[in-house]
C-alpha positions as CSV (number, residue, x, y, z in Angstrom):
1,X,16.5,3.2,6.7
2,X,14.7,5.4,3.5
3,X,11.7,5.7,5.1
4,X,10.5,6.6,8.5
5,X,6.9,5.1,8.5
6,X,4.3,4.9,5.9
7,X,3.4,8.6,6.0
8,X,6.7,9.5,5.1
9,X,7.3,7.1,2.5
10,X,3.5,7.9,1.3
11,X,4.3,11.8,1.3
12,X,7.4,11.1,-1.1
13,X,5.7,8.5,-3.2
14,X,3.4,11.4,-3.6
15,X,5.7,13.9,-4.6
16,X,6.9,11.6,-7.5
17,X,3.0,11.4,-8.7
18,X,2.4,15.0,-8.8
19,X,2.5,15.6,-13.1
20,X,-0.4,12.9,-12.5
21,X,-2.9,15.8,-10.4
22,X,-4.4,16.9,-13.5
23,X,-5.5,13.5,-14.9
24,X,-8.4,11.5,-14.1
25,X,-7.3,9.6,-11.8
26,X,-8.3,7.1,-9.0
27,X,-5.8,6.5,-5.9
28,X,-6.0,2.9,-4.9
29,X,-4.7,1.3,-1.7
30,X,-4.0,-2.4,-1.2
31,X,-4.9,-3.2,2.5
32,X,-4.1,-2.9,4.8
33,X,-0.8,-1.2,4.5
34,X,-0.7,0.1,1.3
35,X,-3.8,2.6,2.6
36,X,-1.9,4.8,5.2
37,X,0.9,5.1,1.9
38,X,-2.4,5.7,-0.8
39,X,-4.1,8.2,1.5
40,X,-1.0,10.5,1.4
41,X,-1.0,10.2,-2.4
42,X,-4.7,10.7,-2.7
43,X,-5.0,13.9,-0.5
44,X,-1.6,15.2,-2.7
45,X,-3.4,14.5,-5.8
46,X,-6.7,15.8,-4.8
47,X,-8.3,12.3,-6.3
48,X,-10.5,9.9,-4.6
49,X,-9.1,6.9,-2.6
50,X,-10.7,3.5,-2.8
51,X,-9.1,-0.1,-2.1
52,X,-8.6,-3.1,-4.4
53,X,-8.5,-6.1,-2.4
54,X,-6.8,-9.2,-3.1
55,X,-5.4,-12.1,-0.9
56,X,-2.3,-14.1,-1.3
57,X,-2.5,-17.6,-1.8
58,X,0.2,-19.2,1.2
59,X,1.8,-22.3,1.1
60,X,0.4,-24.2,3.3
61,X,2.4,-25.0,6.5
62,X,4.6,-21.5,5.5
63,X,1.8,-18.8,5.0
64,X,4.2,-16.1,4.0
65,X,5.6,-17.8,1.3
66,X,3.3,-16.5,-1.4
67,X,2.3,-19.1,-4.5
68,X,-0.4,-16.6,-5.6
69,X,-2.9,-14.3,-4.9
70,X,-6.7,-14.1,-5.5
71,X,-8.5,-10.6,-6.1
72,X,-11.9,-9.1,-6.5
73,X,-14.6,-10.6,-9.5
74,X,-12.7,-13.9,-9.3
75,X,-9.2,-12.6,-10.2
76,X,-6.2,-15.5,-9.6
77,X,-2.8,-15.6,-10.0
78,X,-0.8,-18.9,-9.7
79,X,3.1,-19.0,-9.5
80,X,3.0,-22.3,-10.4
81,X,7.1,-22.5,-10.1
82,X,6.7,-21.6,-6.3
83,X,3.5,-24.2,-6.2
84,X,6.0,-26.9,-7.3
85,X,8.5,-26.7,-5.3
86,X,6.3,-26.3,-2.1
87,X,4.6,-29.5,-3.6
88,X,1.3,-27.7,-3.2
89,X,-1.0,-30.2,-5.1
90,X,-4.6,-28.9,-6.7
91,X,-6.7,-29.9,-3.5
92,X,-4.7,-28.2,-1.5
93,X,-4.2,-24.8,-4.1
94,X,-8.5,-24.9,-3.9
95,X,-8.7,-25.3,-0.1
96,X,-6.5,-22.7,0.4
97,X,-7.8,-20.0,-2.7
98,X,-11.5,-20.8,-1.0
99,X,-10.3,-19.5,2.4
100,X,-8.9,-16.6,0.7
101,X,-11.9,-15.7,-1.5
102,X,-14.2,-15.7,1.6
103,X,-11.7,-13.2,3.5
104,X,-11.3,-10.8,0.1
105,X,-15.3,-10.8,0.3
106,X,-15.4,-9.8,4.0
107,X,-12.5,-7.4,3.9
108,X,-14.2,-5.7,0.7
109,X,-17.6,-5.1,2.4
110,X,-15.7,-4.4,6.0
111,X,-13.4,-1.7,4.5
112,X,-16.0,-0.2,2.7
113,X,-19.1,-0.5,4.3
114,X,-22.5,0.8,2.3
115,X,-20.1,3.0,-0.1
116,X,-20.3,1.9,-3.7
117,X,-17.1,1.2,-5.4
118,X,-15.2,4.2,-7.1
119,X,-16.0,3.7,-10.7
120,X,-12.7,3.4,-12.8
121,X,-14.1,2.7,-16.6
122,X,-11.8,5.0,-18.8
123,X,-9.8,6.2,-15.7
124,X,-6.3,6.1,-14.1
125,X,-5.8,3.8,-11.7
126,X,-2.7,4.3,-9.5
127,X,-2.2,1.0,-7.6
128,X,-0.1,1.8,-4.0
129,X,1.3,-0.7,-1.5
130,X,3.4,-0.2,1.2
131,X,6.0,-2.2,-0.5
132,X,6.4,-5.0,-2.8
133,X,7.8,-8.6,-1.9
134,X,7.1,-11.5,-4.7
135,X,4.6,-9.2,-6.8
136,X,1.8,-11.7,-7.1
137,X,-0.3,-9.8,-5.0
138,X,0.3,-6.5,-7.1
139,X,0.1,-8.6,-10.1
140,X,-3.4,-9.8,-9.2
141,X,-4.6,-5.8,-8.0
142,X,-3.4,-4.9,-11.8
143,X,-5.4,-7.5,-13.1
144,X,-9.0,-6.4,-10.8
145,X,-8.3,-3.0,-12.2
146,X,-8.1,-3.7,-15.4
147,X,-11.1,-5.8,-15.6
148,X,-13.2,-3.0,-13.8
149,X,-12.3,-0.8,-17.0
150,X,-9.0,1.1,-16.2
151,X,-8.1,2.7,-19.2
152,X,-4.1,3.1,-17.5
153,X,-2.8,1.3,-14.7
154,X,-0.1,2.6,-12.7
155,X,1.8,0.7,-10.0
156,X,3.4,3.3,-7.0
157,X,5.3,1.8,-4.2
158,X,8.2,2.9,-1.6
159,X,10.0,0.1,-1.8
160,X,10.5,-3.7,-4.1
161,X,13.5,-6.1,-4.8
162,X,14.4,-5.1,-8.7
163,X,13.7,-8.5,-10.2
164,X,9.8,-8.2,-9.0
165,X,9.9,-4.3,-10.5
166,X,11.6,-6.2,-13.8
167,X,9.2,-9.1,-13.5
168,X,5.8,-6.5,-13.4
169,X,7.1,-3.6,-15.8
170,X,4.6,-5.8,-18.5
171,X,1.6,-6.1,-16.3
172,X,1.3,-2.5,-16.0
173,X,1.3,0.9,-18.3
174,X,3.8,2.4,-15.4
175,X,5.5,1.6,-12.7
176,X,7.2,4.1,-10.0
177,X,9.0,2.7,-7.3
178,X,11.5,4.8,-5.1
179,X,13.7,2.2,-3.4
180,X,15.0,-1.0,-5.1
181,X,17.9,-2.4,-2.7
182,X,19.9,-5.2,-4.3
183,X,19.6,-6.9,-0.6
184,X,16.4,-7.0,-0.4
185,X,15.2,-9.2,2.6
186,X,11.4,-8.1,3.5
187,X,9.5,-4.9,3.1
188,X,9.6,-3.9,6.8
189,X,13.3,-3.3,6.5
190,X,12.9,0.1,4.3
191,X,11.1,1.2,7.6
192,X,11.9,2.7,10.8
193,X,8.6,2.1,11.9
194,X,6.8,-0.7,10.0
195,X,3.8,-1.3,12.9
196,X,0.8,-3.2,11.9
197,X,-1.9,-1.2,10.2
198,X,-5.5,-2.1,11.5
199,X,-8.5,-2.3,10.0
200,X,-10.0,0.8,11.9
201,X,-7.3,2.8,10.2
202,X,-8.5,1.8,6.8
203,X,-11.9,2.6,7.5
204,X,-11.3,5.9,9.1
205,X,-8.7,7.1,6.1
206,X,-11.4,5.6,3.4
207,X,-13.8,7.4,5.0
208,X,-12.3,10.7,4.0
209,X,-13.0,13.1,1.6
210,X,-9.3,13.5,-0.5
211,X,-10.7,15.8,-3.0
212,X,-11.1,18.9,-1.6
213,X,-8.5,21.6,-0.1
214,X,-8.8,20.1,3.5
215,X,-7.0,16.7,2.1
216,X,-3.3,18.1,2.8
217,X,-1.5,15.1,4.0
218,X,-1.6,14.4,7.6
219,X,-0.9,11.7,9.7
220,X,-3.6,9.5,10.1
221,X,-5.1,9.2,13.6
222,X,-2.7,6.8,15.6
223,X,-3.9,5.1,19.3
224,X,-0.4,4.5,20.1
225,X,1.6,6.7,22.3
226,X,5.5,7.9,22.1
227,X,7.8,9.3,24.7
228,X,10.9,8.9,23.1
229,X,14.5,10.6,22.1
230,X,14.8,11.1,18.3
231,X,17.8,11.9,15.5
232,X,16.4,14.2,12.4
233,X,18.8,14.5,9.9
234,X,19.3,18.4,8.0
235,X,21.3,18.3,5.4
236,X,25.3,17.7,6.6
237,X,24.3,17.8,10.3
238,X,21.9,15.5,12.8
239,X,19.5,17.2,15.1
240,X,18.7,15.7,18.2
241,X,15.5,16.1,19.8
242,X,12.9,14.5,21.9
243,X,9.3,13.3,20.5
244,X,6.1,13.4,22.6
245,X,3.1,11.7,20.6
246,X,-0.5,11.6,23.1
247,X,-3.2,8.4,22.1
248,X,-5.5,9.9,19.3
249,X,-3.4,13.6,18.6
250,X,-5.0,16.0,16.4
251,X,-1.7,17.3,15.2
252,X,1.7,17.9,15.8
253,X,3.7,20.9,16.6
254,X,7.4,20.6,16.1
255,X,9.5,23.4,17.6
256,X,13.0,24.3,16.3
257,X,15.3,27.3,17.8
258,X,18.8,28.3,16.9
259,X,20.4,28.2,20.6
């Protein structure tokens, strides 16, 4: 698998971003598992993290099959061809894009609390996800930036089938995406460990200050526990070793010796 968890594969994404650190830019995670993946890019870049949130639009009766996505300021994006074939008629599209608005209103005001949003008139947006599956939710988080005044729009993600990075090349000035399998089944499969992010974790990592020197990328604060053996791979060889991860660590210290 490319990436171990979304630290690692944030930590990579945000070697690729790094001619961006002098820019004006604005780091941008969708929730909630793009954030863990934005925060690690944000505290690279020395830029400020916020979130765009959007919601896709399920069909009904198959919830992960995606026929759209709604966004922020009344954003909506419709894949009508996935729409028809569900047979997804209008009274069902507006029963389901009213659920969703209400939960992008509640999620917006939950992740951020009393903190205004980041302004982004004339800026550089850099849109991050965990991974991409249909697009329409990235399509719709291009579109919110935009109309909040983005002067450049950038899409940066671990992991996306190569028709949906073909199919969004035009709805953004850049896009930057390090794994595009030609089997592509779901994003969870680019992961070794693809656990659910809550919404504690956003709110802790948006909390952050990523603009100053103690924003090196860490680990975000994790209540889960590990007691497990592990492989790390060094170049030609494999390294076995053994991980011990306490609820709520501080940090990590990894110890290598020669013997």
């Amino acid at each position: 698998m490319p990436f171990t968890d979304r630290t690692d594969a944030g930590q990579r994404l945000a070697h690729r971003l790094t001619p961006l650190a002098d820019q004006d830019v604005v780091v941008l995670g969708l929730p909630r598992g793009g954030v863990p993946v934005a925060h690690q890019v944000a505290a690279h870049l020395h830029r400020p993290l916020d979130v765009v949130v959007v919601r896709k639009l399920g069909v009904p009766g198959q919830p992960e099959l995606g026929m759209g996505a709604v966004g922020e300021d009344g954003v909506r994006v419709i894949n009508d061809h996935i729409r028809r074939r569900a047979g997804v008629d209008a009274t069902h599209l507006a029963e389901v894009e009213r659920r969703e608005r209400a939960q992008v209103d509640s999620r917006a005001a939950r992740f951020r609390g009393d903190r205004p949003r980041t302004p982004l008139t004339g800026r550089t947006a850099i849109l991050v996800d965990d991974g991409i599956a249909t697009g329409s939710t990235a399509r719709a988080a291009a579109q919110v930036v935009r109309a909040h005044g983005a002067r450049r729009v950038i899409l940066a993600v671990p992991v996306a089938p190569p028709e949906a990075v073909d199919a969004l090349r035009d709805e953004v000035d850049d896009l930057i995406c390090l794994e595009t399998p030609s089997m592509f089944l779901a994003v969870g499969q680019a992961y070794a460990h693809f656990a659910q992010t809550s919404d504690a974790e956003v709110v802790d990592l948006l909390s952050r200050d990523h603009t100053g020197p103690s924003s090196v990328p860490g680990p975000p604060p994790s209540s889960t526990t590990a007691d497990q053996d592990v492989t790390v791979p060094a170049g030609t060889v494999t390294l076995p070793g053994h991980l011990h991860l306490p609820a709520q660590p501080l940090g990590l210290v990894i110890f290598a010796h020669g013997s």
